[in-house]
N, C-alpha and C positions, 0 to 999 in steps of 0.2 A: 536331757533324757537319761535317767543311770539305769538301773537292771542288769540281768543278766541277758547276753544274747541269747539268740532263737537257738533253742537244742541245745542247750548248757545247763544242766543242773547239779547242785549241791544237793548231798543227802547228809542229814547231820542225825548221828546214831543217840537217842534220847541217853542212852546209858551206853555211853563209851567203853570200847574193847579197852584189855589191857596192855594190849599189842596189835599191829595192824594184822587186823583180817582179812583173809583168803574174799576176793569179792566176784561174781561173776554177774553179766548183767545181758540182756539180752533186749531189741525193739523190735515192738510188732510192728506186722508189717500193714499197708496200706490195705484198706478194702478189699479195691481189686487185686492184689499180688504183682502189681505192674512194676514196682517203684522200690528196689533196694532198701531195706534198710537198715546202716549199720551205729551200734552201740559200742562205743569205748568209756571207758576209765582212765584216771589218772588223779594224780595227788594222790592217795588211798592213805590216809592216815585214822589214828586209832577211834576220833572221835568222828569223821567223816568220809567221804567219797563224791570226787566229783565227774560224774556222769555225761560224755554228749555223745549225741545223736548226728546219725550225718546221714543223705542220701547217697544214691549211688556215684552222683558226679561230686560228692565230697564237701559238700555244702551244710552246716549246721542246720538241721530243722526241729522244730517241735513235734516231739513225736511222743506216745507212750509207749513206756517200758517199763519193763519187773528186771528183778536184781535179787541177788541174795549175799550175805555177808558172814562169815562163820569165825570166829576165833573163840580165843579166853574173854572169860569176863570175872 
């Protein structure tokens, strides 16, 4: 079974920075607002960023989220 696990995403930027960009990312939250939900980064390199999600007890989940990415290009 390969994949990514649950709440780990890659973003791979079509037209790569010239230098790693500034990224902030943020996960919506559930429906009802009951259930934490927090978005990190890590690895941030010029042509990507990889994304996860986690709930409150710290657990990777699928979740959706918006991001933005700023540098040189």
């Amino acid at each position: 079974m390969g994949g990514a696990p649950a709440g780990a995403f890659t973003v791979t930027f079509t037209t790569p920075f010239t230098d790693i960009p500034a990224v902030t990312c943020n996960a919506y939250s559930d429906p009802t607002g009951s259930v934490a939900r927090i978005a990190a980064f890590q690895d941030i390199q010029s042509g990507s960023v990889q994304i996860r999600i986690f709930n409150d007890a710290g657990a990777l989940i699928d979740q959706s989220f918006s991001f933005i990415a700023v540098g040189p290009r």
